[in-house]
N, C-alpha and C positions, 0 to 999 in steps of 0.2 A: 311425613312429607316425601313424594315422591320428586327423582329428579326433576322431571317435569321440563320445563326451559330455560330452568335458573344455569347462568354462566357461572354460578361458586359454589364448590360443593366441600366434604370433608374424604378424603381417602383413611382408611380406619383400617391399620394393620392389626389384625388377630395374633398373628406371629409374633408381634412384640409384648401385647399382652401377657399371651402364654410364656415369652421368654423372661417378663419380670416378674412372673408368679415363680417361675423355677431358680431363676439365679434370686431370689431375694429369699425363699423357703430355705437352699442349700446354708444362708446364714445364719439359719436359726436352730436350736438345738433339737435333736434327735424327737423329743418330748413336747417339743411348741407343735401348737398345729399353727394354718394359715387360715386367715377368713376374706375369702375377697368381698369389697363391695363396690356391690353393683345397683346402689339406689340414684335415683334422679337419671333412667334410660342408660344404667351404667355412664354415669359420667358424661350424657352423649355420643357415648360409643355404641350404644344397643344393649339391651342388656340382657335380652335371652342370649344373646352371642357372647360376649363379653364374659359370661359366667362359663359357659361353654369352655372358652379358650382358658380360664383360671382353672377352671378344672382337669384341664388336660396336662397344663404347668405342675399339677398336685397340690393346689387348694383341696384344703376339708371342709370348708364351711363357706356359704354365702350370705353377706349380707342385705337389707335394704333398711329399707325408713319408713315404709308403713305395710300395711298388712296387704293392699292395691299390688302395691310391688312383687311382694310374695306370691299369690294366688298367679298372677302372669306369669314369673317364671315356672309356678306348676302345671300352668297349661300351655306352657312352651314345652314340656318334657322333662323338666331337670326336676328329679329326686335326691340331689343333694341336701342336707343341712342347710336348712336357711333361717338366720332369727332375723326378726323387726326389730330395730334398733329404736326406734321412736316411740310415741306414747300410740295404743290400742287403743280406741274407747271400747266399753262394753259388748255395744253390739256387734262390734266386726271380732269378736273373740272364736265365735263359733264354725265362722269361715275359716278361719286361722287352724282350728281345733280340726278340721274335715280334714284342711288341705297337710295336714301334716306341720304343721310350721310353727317354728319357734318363737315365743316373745316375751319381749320386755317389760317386765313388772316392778312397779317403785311405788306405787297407790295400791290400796287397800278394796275399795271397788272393782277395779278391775280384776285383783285375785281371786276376791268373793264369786265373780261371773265365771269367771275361768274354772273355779270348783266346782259351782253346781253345771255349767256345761260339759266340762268332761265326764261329770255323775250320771248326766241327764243322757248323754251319748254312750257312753262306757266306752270312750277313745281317752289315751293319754295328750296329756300336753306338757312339754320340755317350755320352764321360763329360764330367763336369766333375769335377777336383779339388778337393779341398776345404783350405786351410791355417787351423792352430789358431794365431790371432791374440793371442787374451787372452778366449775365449770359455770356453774349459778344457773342453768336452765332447769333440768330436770333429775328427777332422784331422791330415793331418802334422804337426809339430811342429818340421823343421828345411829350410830351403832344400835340403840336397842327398838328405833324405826326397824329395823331391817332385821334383827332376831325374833319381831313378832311375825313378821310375813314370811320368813323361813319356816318358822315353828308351824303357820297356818300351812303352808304346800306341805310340809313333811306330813300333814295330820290328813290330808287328801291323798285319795288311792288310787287318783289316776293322776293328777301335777306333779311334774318330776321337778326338781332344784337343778339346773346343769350350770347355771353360771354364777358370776358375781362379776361387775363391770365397773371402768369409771371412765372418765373422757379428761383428757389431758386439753388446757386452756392454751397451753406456751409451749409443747413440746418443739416448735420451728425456730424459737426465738433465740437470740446470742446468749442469754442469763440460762440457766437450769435452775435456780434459785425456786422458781413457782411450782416447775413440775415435780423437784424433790419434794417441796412441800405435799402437793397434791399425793405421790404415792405415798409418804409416811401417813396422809391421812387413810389413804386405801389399806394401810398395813394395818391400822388399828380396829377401821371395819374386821378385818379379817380375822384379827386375833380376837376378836370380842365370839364370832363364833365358833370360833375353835375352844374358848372357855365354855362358850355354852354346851358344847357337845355334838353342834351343828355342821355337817359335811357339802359343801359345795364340790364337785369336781373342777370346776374350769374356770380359774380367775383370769382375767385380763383385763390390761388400763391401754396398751399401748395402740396408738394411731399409727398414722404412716412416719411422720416424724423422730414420734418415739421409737419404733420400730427402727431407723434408719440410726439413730442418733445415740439407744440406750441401749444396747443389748442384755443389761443386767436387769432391764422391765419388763423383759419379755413375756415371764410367767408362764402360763399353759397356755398362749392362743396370743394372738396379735392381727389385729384388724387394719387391712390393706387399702386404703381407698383411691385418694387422686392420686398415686406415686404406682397404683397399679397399672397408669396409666402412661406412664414416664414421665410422672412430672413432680418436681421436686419440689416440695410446701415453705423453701425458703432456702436462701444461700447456705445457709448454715450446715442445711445437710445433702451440699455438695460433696465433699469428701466421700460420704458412704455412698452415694447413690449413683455414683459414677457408670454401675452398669444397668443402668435403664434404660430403656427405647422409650422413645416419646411416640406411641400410638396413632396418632391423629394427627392429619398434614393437610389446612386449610389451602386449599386452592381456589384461583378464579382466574377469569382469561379479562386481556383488554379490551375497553372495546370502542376505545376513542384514544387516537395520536394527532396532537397538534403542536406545532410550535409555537410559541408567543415570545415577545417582542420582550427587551430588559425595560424592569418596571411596571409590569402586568399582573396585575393579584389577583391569586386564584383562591375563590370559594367563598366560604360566607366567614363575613369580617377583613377581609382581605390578607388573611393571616401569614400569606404566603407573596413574598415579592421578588419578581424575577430578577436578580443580578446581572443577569447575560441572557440570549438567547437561550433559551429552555425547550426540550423537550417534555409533554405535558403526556401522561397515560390514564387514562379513568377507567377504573375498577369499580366494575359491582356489586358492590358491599360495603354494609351501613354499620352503623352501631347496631342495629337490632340485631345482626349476626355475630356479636360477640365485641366487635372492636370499640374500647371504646373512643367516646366523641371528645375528650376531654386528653388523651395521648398524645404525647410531645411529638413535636416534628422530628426529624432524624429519625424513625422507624427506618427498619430495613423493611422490604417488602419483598426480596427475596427471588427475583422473576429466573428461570434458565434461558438461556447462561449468564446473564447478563443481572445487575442487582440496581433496584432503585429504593429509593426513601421517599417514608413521608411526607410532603407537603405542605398540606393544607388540613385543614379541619374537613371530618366529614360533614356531606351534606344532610342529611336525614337516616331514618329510619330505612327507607329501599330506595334511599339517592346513592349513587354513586361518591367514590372517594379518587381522589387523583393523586399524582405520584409524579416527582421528577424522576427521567429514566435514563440513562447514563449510556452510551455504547461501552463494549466493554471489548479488545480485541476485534472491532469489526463485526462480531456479531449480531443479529438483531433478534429483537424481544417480539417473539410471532404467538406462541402456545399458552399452555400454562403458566400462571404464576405461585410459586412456592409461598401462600402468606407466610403473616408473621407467627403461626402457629410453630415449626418445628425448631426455627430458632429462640424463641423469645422461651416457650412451655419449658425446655430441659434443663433453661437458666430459671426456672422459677421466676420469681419478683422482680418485675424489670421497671424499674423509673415510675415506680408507684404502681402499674397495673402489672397484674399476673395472670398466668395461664386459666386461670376459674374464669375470666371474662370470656371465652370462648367458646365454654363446654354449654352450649346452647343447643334447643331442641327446632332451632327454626330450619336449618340448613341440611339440605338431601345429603344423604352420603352412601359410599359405595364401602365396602366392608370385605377384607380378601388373608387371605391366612390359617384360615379352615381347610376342611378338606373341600376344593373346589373353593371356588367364587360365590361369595354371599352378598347379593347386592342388594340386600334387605333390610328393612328395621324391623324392630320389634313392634307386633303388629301388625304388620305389613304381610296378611295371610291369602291377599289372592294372587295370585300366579298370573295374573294379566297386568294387574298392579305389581308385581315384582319385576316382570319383563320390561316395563317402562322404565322403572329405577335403573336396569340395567344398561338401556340402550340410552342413557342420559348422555352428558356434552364430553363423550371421551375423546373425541377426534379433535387433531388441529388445526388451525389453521392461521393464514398469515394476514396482519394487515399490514398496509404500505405505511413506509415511513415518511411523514413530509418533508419537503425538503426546504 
C-alpha cells in the first residue's frame, strides 16, 4: 500500500532493527549464531529491508514461514541463509531447491520430493528437522520418527541434514516449568542420535523469549523474531530486554476538534460520558489498522507535546476513533500524533492487548535507517509508485481549537 491519502501511517526505523540484531548477538556466545526473522512482511516492517538491516547488525541466518517468503527475499537480492520454518508441500520443494533455500522437514513425503528433486536437478538442498516438543502443531513426534528421516537425507547425495529444531510453547510465561520440560524432551531427541551414529550440526529450540530469558538454551543458533523488532513477548522478559528499540512508531494526524458539553457520549454505545466540558480529537484509525475495538479506555495516545487518552470505542473498520485531549503547559496538539505503538509495544502485554495487534499489512509506511531514505515496501518496485510513498502526509499542519 502506498501512502496515498491516508492521514496514519507507520515510521519504521531500520536503525533499531540493526541495533537489536547487534546488542542481542553481542549476548550470545562466540559459537551461537543469529537467525532473524522476517516472515509475515518482516513483522510489518518489510521484509526485504528488515533482513537487510539484521544483516548488517551480524545476523547469519533468515528466517520466514513459507517458501513465498523466501523466493521474495531472493529476488529482492539477499543471498543470505534462509530456512522456511513452516510446513512445504511437495510441489513448491523445487522452487525452494533452485532459489537456494533452506527447509523444514518433519513428513516423510516431503523428504521423498526433496530427494528425487535434488537428484532430478543435481542441486543440493540444506533441511532442518523439526521435533514436536509440547508445541502440539507440527513435527515428529517420536525419537525414532526422526532417525528414520535423518538416516533417509544421509542416504541422498545431494539433501544435506544442517539442523535439528523445536519451538518452545511458554518460553514468555512467569513458570519455566513447561519449557524445562519441553528441552529435556529435545535432549532426548538428540541423544537418540548421537547413539545412532547420526550427525546434525546446528540444534536449536530458542525463540525470542527463550533467547531473552535462558541463555543456557541457546545451543548452536537462536531464532530472533518479534523482539527483533523491540518488542518484548511478555513482562517477564523485561529485565533482559531492556536494550531494545521498538522499531515502529504508529502515527496519524487529527482531524476533527470539538468541544461538548458535560454529559455528552461519544461513539457507539455511549461508552464514553463527559464529566465536564471536554475537548473531543478524532483520529483516523480503526481496528482494521491494528487497534483493537475491544481496548480499555485510559489508552494513552501519545500526541506531541501534549498526551490524550482513549475514549471511546472505536467506530468501525475505517471509522475514525476519538480521544480526550488535554492542554498540556499551553501548548497545543496541531501535527502528529505518536499512537499507542511506541509506548504500549516495549511494555509488551498491556491490559490484555499486545504489540502483535499492530504489526498489520494494511497501513503505508515510510522506512528510514538505511543507507539513505527507503520509503518503500516490499514489493513496491516501480519508482513512480515509490515516489508517491514518499511524498505522502509528512508535512504539518494546524487545526484551530474551539473555544
Amino acid at each position: 500500500m502506498t501512502l496515498g491519502f491516508r492521514d496514519t501511517w507507520a515510521d519504521i526505523s531500520l536503525d533499531a532493527i540493526e541495533h537489536n540484531t547487534r546488542t542481542t548477538k553481542a549476548m550470545l556466545a562466540p559459537s551461537c549464531r543469529f537467525m532473524a526473522v522476517v516472515k509475515a512482511d518482516g513483522y510489518g516492517h518489510g521484509a526485504a529491508e528488515t533482513a537487510e538491516a539484521a544483516l548488517r547488525g551480524g545476523a547469519d541466518h533468515l528466517a520466514v514461514a513459507f517458501v513465498d517468503e523466501a523466493l521474495h527475499l531472493r529476488r529482492s537480492g539477499i543471498t543470505a541463509p534462509v530456512l522456511v520454518l513452516g510446513y512445504t508441500p511437495p510441489h513448491a520443494v523445487e522452487p525452494a531447491v533452485r532459489a537456494g533455500v533452506s527447509l523444514t522437514v518433519f513428513t516423510e513425503d516431503v523428504l521423498a520430493e526433496a530427494i528425487a528433486c535434488t537428484d532430478r536437478l543435481a542441486m543440493p538442498l540444506r533441511v532442518h528437522f523439526k521435533a514436536d516438543t509440547g508445541m502440539t502443531r507440527v513435527g515428529v513426534t517420536t525419537p525414532e520418527e526422526l532417525v528414520r528421516l535423518v538416516r533417509l537425507a544421509a542416504a541422498s547425495r545431494y539433501v544435506q541434514t544442517e539442523g535439528l529444531f523445536t519451538h518452545f510453547a511458554c518460553a514468555d510465561g512467569p513458570d519455566d516449568r513447561y519449557t524445562r520440560e519441553q528441552f529435556a524432551a529435545f535432549e532426548a531427541y538428540r541423544a537418540t542420535l548421537r547413539q545412532n551414529g547420526l550427525h546434525v550440526p546446528l540444534h536449536h529450540c530458542c525463540n525470542s523469549a527463550a533467547t531473552l530469558r535462558y541463555p543456557e538454551l541457546h545451543l548452536d543458533l537462536i531464532r530472533f523474531g518479534i523482539s527483533l523488532y523491540g518488542l518484548l513477548p511478555s513482562e517477564e522478559c523485561r529485565p533482559e530486554g531492556r536494550h531494545l528499540q521498538p522499531a515502529m512508531s504508529l502515527r496519524t494526524r487529527i482531524v476533527s476538534l470539538r468541544r461538548i458539553p458535560p454529559g455528552c457520549t461519544v461513539s457507539y454505545g455511549g461508552t464514553f460520558i463527559a464529566q465536564r466540558g471536554t475537548l473531543i480529537a478524532t483520529l483516523p484509525v480503526g481496528y482494521a489498522d491494528g487497534l483493537s475495538r475491544a481496548s480499555p479506555t485510559g489508552q494513552r495516545a501519545g500526541p506531541r507535546p501534549a498526551r490524550a487518552y482513549r475514549r471511546a470505542r472505536l467506530h468501525g473498520p475505517d471509522d475514525a476513533r476519538r480521544d480526550g485531549c488535554a492542554r498540556r503547559r499551553g501548548r497545543r496538539r496541531s501535527d502528529a500524533l505518536r499512537q499507542l505503538w511506541r509506548q504500549r509495544s516495549a511494555r509488551g502485554r498491556s491490559r490484555g492487548a499486545d504489540g502483535y495487534d499492530l504489526l498489520r499489512d494494511r497501513l503505508p509506511y515510510r522506512q528510514a535507517g538505511a543507507p539513505g531514505l527507503h520509503p518503500r515496501r516490499a514489493g513496491c518496485e516501480d519508482a513512480e509508485r515509490a515516489a508517491v510513498r514518499h511524498s505522502g502526509p509528512f508535512c504539518t499542519r494546524k487545526i484551530p481549537i474551539p473555544k
